[in-house]
DSSP file (Angstrom, degrees, kcal/mol; ACC not computed):
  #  RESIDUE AA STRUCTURE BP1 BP2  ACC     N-H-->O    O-->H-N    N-H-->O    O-->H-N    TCO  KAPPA ALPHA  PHI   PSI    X-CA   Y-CA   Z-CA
    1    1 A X              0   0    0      0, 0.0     2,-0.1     0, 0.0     5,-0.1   0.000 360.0 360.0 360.0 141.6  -22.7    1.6   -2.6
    2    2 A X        -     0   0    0      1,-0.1   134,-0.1   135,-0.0   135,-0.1  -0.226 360.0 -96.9-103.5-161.0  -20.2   -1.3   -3.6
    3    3 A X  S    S+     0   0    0    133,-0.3     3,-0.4     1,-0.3    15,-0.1   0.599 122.0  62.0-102.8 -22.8  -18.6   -1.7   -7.2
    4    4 A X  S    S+     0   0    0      1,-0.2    14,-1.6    14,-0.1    15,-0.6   0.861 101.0  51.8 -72.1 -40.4  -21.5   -4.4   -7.9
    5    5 A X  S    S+     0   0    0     12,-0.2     2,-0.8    13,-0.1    -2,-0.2   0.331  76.2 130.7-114.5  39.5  -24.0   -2.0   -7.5
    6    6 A X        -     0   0    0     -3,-0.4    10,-0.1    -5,-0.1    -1,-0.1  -0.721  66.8-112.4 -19.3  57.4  -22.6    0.5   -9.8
    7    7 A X        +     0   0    0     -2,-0.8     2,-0.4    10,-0.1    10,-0.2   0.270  60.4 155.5 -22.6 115.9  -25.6    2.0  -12.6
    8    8 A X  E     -A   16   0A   0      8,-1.7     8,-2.3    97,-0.0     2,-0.4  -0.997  36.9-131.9-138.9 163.3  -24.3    0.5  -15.8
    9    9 A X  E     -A   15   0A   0     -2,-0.4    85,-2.2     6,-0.2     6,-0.3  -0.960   7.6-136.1-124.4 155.1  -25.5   -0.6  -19.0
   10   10 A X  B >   -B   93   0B   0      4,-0.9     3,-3.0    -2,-0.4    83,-0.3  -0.350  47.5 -92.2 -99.5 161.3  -25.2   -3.7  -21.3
   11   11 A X  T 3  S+     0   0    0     81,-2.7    84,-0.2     1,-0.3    82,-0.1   0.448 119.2  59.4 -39.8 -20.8  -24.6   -3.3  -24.7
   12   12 A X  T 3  S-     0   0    0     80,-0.1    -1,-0.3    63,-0.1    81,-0.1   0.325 124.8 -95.4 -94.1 -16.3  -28.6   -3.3  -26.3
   13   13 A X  S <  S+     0   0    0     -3,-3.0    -2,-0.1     1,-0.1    80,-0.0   0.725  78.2 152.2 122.7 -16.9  -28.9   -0.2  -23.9
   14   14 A X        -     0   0    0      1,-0.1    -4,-0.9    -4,-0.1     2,-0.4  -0.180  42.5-129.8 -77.5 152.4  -30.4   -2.2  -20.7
   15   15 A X  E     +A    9   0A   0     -6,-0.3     2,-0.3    -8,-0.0    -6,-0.2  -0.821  50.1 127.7 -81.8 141.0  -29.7   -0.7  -17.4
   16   16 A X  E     -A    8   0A   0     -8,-2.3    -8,-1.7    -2,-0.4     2,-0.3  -0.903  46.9-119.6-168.5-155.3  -28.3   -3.1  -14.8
   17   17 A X     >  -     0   0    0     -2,-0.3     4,-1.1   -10,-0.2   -12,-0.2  -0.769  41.2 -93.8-139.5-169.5  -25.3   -3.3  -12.4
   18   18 A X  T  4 S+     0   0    0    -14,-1.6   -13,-0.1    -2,-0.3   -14,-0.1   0.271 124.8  56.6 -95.1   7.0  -22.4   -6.1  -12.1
   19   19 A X  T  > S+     0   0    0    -15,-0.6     4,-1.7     3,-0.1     3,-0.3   0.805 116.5  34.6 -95.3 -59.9  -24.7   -8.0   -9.2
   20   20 A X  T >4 S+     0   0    0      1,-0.3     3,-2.0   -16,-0.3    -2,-0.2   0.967 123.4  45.9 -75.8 -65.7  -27.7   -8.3  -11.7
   21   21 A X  T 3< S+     0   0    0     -4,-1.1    -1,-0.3     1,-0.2    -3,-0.1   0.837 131.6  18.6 -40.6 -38.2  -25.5   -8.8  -14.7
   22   22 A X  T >4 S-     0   0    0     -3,-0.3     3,-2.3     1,-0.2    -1,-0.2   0.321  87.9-156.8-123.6   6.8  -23.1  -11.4  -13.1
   23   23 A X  T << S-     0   0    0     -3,-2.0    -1,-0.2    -4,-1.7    -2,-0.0  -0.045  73.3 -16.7  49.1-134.6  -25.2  -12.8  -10.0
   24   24 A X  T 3  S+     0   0    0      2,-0.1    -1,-0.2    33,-0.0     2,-0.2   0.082 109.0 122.0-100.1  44.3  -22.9  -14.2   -7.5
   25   25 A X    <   -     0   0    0     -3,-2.3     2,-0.4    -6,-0.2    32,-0.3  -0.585  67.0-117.2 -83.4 144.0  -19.9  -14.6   -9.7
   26   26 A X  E     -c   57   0B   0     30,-2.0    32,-1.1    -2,-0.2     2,-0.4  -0.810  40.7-154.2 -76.1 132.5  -16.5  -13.4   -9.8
   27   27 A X  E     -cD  58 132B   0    105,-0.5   105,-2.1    -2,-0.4     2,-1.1  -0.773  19.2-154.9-105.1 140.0  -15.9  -11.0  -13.1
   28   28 A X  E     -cD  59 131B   0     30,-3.0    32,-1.9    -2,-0.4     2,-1.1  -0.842  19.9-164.1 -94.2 105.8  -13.1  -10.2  -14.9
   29   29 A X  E     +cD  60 130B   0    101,-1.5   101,-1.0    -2,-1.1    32,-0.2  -0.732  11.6 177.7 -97.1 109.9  -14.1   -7.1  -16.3
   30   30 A X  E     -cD  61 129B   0     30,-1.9    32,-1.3    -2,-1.1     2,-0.3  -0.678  31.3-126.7-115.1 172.5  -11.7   -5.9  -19.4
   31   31 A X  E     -cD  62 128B   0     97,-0.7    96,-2.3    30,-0.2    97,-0.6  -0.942  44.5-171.5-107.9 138.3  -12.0   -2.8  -21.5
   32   32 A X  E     -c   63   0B   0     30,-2.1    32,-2.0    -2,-0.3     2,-0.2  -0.674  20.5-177.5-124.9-176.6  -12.1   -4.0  -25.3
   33   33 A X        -     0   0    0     -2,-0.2     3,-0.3    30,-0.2    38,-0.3  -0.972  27.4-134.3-175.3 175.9  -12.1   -3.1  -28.6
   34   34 A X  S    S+     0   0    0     36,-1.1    37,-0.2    -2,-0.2    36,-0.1   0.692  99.6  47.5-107.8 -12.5  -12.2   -4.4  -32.3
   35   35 A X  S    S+     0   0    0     35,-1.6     2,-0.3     4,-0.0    -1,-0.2  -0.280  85.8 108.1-132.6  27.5   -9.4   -2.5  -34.0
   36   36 A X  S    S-     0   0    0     -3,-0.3     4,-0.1    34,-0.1    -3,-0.0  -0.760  74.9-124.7-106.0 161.5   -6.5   -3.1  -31.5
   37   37 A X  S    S+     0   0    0     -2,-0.3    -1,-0.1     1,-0.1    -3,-0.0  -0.048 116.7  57.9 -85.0  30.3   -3.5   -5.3  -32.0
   38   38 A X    >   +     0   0    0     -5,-0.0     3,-2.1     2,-0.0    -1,-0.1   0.592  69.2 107.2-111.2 -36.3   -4.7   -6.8  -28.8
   39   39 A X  T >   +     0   0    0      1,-0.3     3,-1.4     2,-0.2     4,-0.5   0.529  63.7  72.5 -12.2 -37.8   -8.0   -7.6  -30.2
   40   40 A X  T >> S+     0   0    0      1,-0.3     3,-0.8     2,-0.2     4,-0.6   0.805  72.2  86.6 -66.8 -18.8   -7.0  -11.6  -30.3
   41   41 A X  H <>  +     0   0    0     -3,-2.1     4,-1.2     1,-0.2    -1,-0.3   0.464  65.4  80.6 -54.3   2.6   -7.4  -11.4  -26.7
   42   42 A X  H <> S+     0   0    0     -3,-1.4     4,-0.8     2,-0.2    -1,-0.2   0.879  89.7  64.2 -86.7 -60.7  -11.3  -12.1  -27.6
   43   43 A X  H X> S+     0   0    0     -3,-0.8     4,-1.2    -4,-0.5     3,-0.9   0.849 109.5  27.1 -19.7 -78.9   -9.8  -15.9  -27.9
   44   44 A X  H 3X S+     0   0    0     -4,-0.6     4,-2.5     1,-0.3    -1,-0.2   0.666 113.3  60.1 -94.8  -9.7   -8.8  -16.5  -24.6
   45   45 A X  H 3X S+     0   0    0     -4,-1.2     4,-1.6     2,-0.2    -1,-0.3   0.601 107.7  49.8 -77.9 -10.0  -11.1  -14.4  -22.8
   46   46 A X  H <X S+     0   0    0     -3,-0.9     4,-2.1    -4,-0.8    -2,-0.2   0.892 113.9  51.4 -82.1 -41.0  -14.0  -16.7  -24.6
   47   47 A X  H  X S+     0   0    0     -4,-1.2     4,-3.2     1,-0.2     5,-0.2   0.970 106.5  50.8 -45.8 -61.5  -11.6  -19.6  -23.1
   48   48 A X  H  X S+     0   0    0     -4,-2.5     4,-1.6     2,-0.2     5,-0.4   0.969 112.5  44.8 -36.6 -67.8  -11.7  -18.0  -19.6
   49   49 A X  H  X S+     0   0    0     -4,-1.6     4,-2.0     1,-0.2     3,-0.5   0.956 112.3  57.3 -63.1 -39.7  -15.8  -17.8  -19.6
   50   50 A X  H  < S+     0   0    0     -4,-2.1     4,-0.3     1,-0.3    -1,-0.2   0.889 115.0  32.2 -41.8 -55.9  -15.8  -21.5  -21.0
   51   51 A X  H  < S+     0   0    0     -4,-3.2    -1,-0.3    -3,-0.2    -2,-0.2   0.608 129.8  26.6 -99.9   4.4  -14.0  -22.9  -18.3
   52   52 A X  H  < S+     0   0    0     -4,-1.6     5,-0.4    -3,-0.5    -2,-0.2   0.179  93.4  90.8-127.8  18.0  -14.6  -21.4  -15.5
   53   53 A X  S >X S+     0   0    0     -4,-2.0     3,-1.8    -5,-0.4     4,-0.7   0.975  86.8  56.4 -59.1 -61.0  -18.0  -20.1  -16.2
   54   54 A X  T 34 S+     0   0    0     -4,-0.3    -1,-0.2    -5,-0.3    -2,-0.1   0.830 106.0  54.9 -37.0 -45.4  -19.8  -23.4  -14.6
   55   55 A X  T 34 S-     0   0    0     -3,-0.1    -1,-0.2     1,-0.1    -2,-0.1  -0.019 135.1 -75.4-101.0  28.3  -17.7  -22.7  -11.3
   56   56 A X  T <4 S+     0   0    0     -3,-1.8   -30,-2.0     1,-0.2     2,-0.3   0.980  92.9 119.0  79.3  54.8  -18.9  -19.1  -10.6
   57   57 A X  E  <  +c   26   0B   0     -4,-0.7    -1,-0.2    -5,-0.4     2,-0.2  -0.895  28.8 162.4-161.4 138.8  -17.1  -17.1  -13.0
   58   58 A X  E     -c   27   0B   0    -32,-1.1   -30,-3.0    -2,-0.3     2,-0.6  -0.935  32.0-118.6-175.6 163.1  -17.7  -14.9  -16.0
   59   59 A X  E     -c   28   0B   0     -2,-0.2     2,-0.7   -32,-0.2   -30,-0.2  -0.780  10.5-159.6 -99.2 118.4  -16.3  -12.2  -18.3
   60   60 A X  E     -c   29   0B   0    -32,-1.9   -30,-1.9    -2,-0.6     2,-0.4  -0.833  15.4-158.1 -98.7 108.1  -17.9   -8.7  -18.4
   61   61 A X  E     -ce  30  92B   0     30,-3.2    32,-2.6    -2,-0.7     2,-0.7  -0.807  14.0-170.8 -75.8 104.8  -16.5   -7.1  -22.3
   62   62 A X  E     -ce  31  93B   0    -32,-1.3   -30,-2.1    -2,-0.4    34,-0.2  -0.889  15.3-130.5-105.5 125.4  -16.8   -3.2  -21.9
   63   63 A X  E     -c   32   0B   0     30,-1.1    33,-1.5    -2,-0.7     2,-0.4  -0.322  24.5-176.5 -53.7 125.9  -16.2   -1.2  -25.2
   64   64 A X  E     + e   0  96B   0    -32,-2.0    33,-0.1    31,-0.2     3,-0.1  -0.933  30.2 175.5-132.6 158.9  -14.1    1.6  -25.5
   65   65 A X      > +     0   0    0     31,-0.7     2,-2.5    -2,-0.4     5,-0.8   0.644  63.5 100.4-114.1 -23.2  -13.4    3.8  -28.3
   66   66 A X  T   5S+     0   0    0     30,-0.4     2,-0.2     1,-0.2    -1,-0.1   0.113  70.3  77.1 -68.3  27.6  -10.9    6.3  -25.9
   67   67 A X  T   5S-     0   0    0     -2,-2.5     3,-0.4    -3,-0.1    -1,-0.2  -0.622 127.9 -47.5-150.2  57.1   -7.7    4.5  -27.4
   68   68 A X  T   5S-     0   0    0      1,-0.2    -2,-0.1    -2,-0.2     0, 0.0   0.933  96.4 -74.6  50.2  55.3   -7.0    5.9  -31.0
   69   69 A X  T > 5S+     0   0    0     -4,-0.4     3,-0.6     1,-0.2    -1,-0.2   0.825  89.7 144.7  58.1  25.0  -10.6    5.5  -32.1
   70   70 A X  T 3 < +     0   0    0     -5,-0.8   -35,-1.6    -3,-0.4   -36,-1.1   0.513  62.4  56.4-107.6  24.5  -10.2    1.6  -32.3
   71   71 A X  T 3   +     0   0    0    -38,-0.3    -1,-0.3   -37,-0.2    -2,-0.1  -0.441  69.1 142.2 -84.5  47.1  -13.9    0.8  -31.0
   72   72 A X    <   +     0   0    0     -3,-0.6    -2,-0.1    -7,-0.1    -7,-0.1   0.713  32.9  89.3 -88.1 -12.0  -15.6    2.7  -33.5
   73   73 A X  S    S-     0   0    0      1,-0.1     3,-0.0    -3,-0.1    -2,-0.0   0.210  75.3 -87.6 -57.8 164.7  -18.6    0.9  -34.3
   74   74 A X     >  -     0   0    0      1,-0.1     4,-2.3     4,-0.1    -1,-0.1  -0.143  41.6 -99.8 -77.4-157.2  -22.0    0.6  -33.1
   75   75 A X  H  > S+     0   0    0      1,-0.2     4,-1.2     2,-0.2    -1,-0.1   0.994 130.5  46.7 -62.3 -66.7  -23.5   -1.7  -30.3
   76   76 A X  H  > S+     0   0    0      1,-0.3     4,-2.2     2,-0.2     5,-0.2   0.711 113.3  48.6 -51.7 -27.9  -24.7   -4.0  -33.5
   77   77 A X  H  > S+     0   0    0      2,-0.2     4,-3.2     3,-0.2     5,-0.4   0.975 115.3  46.2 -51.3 -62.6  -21.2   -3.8  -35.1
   78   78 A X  H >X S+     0   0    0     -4,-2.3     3,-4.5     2,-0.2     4,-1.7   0.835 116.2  43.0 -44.3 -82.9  -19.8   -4.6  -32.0
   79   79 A X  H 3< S+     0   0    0     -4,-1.2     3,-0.5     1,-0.3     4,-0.3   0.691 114.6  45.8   6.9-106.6  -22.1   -7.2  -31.3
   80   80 A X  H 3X S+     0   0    0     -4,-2.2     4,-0.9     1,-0.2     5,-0.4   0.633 112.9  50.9 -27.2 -26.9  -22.1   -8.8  -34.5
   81   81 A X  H <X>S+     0   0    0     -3,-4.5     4,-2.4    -4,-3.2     5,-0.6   0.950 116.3  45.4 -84.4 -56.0  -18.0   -8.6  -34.8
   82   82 A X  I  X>S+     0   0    0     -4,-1.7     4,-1.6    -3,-0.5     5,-0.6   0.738 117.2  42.6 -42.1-116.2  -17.7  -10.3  -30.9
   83   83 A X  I  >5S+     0   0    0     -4,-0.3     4,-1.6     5,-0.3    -1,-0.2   0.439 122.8  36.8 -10.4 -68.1  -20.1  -12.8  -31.6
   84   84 A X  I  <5S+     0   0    0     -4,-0.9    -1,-0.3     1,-0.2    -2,-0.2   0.952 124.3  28.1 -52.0 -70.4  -18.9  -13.7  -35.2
   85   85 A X  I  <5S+     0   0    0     -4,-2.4    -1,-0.2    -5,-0.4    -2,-0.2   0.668 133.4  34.2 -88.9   3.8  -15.4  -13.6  -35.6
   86   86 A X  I  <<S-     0   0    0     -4,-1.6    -3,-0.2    -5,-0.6    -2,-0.2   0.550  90.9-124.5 -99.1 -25.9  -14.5  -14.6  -31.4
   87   87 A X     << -     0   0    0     -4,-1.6    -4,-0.2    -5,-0.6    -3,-0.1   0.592  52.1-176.6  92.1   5.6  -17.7  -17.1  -30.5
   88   88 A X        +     0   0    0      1,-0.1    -5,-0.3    -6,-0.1    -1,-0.2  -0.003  17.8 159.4 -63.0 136.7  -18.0  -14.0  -27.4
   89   89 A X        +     0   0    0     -3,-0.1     2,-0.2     2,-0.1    -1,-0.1   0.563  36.2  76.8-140.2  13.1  -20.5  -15.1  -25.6
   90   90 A X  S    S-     0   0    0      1,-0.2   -30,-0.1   -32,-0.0   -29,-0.1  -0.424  90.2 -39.0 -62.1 156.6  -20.2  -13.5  -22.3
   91   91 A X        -     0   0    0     -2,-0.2   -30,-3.2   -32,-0.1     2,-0.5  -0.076  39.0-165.5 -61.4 150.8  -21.4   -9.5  -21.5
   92   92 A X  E     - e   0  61B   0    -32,-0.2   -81,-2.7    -3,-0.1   -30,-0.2  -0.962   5.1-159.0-106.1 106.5  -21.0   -6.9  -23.3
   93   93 A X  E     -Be  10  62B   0    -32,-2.6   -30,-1.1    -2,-0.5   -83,-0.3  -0.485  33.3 -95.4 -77.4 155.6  -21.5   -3.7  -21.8
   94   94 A X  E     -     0   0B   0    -85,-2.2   -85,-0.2   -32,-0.1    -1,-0.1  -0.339  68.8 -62.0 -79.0 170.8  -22.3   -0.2  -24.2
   95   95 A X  E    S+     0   0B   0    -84,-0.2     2,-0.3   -33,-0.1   -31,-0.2   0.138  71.7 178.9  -8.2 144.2  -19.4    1.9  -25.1
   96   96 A X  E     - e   0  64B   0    -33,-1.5   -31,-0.7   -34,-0.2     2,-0.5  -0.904  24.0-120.3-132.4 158.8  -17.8    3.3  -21.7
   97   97 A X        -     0   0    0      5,-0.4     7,-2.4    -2,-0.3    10,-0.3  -0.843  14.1-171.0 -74.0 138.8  -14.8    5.6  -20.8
   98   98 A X        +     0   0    0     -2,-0.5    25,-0.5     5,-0.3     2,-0.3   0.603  60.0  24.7-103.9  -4.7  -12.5    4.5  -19.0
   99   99 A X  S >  S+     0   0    0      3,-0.2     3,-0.6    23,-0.1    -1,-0.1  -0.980  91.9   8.8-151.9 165.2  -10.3    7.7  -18.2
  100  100 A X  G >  S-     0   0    0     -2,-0.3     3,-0.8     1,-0.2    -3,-0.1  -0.261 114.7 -11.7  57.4-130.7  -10.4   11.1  -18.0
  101  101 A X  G 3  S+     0   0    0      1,-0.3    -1,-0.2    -2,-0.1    -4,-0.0   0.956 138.5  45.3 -68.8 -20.6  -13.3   13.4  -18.2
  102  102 A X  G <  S+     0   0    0     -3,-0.6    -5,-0.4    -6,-0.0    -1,-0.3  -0.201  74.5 141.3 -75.1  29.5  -15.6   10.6  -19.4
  103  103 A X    <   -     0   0    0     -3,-0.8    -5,-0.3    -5,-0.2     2,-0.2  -0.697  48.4-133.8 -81.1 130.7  -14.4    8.2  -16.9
  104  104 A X    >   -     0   0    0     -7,-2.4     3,-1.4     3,-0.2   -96,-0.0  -0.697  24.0-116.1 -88.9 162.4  -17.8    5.9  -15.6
  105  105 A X  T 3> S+     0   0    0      1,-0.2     4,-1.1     2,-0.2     3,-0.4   0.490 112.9  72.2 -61.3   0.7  -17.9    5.6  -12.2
  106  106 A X  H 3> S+     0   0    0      1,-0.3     4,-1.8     2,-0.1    -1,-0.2   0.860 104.7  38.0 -89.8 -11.2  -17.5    2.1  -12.6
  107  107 A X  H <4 S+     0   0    0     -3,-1.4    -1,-0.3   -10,-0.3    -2,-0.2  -0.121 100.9  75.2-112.7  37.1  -14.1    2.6  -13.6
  108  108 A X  H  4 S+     0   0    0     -3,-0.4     3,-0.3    -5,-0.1    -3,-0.1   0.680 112.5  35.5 -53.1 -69.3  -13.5    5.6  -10.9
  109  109 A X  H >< S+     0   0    0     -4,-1.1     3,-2.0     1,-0.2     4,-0.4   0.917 106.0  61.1 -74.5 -59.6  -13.5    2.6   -8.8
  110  110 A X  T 3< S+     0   0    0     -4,-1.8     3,-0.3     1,-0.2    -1,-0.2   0.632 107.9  50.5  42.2 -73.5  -11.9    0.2  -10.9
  111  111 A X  T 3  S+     0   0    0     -3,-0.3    10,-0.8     1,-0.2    -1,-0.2   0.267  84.8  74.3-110.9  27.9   -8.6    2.6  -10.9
  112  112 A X  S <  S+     0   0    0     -3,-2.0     2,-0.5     8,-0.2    -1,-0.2   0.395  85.6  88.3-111.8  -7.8   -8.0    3.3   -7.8
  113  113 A X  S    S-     0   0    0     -4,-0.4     8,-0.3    -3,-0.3     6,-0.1  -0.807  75.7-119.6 -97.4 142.7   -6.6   -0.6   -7.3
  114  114 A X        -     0   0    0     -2,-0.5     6,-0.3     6,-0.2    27,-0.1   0.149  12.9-139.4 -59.1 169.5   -3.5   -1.3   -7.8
  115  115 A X    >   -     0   0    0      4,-1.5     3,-0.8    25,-0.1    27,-0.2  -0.405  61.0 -66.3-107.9-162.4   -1.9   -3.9  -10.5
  116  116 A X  T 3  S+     0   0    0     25,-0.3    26,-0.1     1,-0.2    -2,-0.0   0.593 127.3  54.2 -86.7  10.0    0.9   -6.0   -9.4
  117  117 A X  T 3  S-     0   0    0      2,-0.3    -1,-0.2     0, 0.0     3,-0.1  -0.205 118.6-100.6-138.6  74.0    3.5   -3.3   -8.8
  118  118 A X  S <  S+     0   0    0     -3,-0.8     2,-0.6     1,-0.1    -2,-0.1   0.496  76.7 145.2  35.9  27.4    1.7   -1.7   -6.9
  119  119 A X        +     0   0    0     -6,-0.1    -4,-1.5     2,-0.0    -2,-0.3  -0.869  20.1 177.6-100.5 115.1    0.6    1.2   -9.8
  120  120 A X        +     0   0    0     -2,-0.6     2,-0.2    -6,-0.3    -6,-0.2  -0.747  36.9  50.7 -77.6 147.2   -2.9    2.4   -9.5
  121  121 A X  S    S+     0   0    0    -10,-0.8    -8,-0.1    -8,-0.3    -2,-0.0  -0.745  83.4  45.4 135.0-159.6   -4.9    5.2  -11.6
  122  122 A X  S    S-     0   0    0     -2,-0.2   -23,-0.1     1,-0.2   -24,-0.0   0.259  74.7-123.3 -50.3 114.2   -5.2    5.4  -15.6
  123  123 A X        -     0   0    0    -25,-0.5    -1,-0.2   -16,-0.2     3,-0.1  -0.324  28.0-140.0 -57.3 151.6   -6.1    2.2  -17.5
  124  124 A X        -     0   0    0      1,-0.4     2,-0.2     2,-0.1    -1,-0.1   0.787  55.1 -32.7 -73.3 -41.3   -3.4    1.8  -20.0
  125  125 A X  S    S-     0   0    0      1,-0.1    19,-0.5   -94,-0.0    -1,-0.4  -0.791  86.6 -54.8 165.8 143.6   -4.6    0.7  -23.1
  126  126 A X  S    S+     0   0    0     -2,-0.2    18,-0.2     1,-0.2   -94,-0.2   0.307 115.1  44.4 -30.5 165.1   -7.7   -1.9  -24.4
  127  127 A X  S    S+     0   0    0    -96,-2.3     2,-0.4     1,-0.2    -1,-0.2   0.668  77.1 148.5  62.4  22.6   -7.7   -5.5  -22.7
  128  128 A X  E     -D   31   0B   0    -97,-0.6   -97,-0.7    15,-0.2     2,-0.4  -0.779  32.6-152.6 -85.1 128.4   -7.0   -4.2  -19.2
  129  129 A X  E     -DF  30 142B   0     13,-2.2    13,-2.2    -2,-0.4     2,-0.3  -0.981  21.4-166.2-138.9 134.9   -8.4   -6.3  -16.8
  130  130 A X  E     -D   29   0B   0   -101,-1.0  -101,-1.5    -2,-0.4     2,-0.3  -0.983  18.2-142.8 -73.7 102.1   -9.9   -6.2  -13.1
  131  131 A X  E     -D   28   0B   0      9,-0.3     8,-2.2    -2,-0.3     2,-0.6  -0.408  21.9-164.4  -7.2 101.1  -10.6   -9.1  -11.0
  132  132 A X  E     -DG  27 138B   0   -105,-2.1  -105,-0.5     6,-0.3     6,-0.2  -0.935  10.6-127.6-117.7 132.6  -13.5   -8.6   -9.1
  133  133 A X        -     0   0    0      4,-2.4  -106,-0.3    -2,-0.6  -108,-0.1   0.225  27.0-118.6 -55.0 169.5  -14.9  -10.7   -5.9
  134  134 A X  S    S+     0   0    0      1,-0.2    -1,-0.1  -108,-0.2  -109,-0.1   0.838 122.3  54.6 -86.7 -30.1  -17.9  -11.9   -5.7
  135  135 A X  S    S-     0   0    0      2,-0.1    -1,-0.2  -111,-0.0  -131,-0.1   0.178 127.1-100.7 -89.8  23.8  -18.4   -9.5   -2.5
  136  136 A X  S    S+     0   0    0      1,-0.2     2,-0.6  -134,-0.1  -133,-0.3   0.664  77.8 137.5  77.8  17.9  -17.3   -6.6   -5.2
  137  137 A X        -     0   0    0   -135,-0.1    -4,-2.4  -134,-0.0     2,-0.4  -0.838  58.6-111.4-115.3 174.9  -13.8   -6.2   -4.1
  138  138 A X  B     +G  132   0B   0     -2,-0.6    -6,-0.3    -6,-0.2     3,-0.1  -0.549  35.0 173.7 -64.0 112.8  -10.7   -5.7   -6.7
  139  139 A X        -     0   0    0     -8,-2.2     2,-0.3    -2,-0.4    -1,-0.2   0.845  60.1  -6.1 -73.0 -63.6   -8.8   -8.6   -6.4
  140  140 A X        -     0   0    0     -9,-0.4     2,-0.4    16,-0.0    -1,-0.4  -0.909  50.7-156.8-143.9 155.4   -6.1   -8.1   -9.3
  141  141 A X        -     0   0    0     -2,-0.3   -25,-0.3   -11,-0.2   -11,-0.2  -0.881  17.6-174.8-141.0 146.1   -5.5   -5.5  -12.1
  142  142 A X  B     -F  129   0B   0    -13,-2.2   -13,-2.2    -2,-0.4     2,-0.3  -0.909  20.9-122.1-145.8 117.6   -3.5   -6.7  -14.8
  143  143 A X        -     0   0    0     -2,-0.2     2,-0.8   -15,-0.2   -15,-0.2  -0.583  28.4 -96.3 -85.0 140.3   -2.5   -4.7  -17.5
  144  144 A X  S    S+     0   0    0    -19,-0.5    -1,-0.1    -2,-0.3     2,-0.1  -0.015 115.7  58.2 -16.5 -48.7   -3.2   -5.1  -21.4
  145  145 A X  S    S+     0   0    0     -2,-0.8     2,-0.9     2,-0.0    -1,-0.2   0.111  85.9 101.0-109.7  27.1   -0.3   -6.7  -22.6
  146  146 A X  S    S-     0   0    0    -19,-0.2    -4,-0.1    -4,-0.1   -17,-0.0  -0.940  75.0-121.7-106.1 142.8   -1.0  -10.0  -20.0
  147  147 A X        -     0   0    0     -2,-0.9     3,-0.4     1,-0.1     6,-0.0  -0.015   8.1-118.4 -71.1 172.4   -2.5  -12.7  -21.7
  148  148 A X  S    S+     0   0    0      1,-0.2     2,-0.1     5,-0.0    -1,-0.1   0.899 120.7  39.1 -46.8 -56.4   -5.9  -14.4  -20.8
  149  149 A X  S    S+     0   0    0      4,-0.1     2,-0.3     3,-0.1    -1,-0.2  -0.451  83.3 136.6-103.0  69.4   -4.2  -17.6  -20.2
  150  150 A X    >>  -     0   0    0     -3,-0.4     4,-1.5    -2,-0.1     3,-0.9  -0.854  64.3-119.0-101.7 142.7   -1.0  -16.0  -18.4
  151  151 A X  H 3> S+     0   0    0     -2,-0.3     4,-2.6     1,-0.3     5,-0.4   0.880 111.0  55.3 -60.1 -55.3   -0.2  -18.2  -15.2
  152  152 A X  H 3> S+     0   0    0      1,-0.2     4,-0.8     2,-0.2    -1,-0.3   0.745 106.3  45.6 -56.4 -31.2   -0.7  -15.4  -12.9
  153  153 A X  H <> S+     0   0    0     -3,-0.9     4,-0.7     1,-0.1    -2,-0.2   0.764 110.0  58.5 -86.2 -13.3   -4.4  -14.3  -14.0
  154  154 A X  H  < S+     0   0    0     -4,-1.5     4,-0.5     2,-0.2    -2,-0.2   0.700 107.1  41.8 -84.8 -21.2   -5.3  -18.0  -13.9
  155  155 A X  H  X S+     0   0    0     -4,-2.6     4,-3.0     2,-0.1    -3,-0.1   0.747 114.1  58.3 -76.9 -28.3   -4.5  -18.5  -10.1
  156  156 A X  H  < S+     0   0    0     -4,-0.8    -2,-0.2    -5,-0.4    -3,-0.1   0.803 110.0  40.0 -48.1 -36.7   -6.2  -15.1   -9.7
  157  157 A X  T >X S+     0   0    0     -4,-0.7     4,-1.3     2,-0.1     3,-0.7   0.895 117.7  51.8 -80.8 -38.2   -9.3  -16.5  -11.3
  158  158 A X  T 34 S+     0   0    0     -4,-0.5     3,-0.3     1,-0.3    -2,-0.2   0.947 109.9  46.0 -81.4 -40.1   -8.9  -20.0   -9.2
  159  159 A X  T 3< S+     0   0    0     -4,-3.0    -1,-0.3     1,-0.2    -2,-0.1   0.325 104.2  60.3 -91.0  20.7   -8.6  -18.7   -6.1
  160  160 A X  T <4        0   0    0     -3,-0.7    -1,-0.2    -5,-0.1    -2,-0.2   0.702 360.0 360.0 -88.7 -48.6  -11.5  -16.2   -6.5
  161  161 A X     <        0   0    0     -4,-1.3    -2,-0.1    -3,-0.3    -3,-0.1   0.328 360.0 360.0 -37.3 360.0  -13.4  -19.3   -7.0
């Protein structure tokens, strides 16, 4: 089983995978949250799906609370807070962990590629984002503090394309 055909679920509850969710697109899959001082990242990752959405491209949002509680809401909070104050209009996936005992298997796999110096294993902190192929493999990790529109995730994105 590849990373696309993962069990996962979207934010209403739905079961699906990253194939059904995101067809034959590459995703940038970040971990988010509502209550970070990263939380403006909402911005450019709505920029990201906008422009490269058309060309086989999309943003997967999963929610995490494992980071000083700062996802606490529900799915509709969430929802409603994305939607409203970001425009998000890409997937949401529900609540996940992303480390330790709670870890989903979609982020087992996930965190076993490396970022760019060469450091695998334990997402760091909200906004951390994986590149994923369209044939489901890890492209890039980039960790939180890298912008949307930083030079290096934006050749990452073109030349997934």
């Amino acid at each position: 089983m590849g990373i696309r055909d993962i069990a996962i679920h979207t934010l209403s509850g739905a079961p699906t995978t990253l194939a059904e969710l995101a067809g034959d697109r590459a995703v940038l899959v970040v971990n988010v949250a509502s209550r970070c001082g990263l939380t403006p990242q909402y911005a450019g990752l709505v920029d990201l799906q906008r422009t490269y959405g058309e060309r086989g491209f999309t943003v997967v949002g999963v929610p995490c609370n494992q980071f000083y509680g700062q996802e606490p809401g529900t799915a509709e909070e969430i929802q409603e807070f994305c939607s409203t104050t970001y425009g998000v209009d890409f997937p949401l996936l529900a609540k996940t962990g992303v480390n330790g005992d709670d870890r989903h298997p979609l982020y087992e796999a996930l965190t076993s590629a490396p970022d760019a110096n060469g450091e695998a294993g334990d997402v760091k902190w909200n906004f951390e984002k994986f590149l994923v192929a369209r044939d489901g493999e890890v492209l890039a990790r980039f960790r939180p503090t890298v912008q949307p529109d930083d030079p290096a995730l934006i050749a990452a994105i073109e030349k997934s394309l």
